[in-house]
C-alpha positions as CSV (number, residue, x, y, z in Angstrom):
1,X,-8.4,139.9,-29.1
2,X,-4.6,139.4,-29.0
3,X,-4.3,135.2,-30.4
4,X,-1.2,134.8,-29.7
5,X,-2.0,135.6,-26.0
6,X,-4.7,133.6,-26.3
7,X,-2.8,130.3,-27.5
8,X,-0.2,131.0,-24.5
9,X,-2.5,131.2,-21.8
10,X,-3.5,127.8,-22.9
11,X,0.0,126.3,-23.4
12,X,1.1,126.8,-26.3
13,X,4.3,128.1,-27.6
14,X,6.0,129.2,-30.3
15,X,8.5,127.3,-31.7
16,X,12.2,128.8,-32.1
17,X,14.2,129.7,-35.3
18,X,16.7,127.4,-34.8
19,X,13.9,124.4,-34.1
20,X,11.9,125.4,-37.3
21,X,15.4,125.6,-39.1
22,X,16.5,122.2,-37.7
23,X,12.9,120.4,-38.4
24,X,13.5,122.0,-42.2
25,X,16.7,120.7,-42.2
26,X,16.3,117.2,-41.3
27,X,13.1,116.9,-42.9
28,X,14.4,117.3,-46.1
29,X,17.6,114.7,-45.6
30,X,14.9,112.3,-44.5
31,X,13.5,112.8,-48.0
32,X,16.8,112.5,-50.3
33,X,17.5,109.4,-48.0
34,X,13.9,108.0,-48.4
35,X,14.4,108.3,-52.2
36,X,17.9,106.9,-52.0
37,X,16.7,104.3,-50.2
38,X,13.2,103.2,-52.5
39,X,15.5,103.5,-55.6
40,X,18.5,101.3,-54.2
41,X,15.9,98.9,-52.7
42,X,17.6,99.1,-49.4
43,X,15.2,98.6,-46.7
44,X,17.0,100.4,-43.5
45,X,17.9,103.2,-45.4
46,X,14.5,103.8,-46.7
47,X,13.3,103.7,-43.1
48,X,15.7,106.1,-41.3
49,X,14.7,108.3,-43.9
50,X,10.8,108.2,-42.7
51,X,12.4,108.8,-39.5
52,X,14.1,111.8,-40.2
53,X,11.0,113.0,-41.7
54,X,8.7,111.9,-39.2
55,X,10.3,112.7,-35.9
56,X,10.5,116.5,-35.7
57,X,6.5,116.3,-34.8
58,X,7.5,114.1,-31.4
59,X,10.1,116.6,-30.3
60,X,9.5,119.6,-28.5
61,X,13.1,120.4,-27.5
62,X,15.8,122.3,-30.1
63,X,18.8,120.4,-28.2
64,X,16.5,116.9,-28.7
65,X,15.7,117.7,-32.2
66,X,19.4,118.2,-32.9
67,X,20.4,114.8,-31.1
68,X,17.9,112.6,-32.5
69,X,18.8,114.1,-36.3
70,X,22.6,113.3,-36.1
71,X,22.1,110.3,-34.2
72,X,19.1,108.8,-37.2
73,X,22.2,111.0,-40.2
74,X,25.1,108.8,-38.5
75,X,22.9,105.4,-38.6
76,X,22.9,106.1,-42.5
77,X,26.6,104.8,-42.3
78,X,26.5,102.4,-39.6
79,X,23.1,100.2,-40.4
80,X,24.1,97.4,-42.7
81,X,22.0,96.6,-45.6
């Protein structure tokens, strides 16, 4: 019984390098800027780094995954504290 046959005949899919790389990636910014955040006590910054964590699980899409992450990275600069 071939299982990776069997997950695709059901829907599911592998996901690329360059997602799994990304999701790596992001995830572990979303940490340093999770710890940044906690130890500065500043609240925004704490939270954009649960959503870099957080995220890659809703997104399917490399090209999304990519957005999203530089989109949550540049609102590290722009949200005020």
């Amino acid at each position: 019984m071939d299982n990776l046959k069997d997950l695709q005949s059901f829907g599911f899919t592998l996901p690329s390098p360059a997602w799994l790389f990304g999701s790596l990636v992001f995830g572990t910014l979303g940490f340093g800027v999770f710890w940044y955040g906690k130890k500065q006590q500043r609240t925004w910054t704490k939270w954009i780094g649960v959503a870099l964590m957080v995220y890659p699980y809703a997104i399917s899409e490399t090209w999304q995954l990519y957005a999203v992450g530089c989109a949550l990275c540049a609102a590290i600069w722009f949200v005020p504290d």
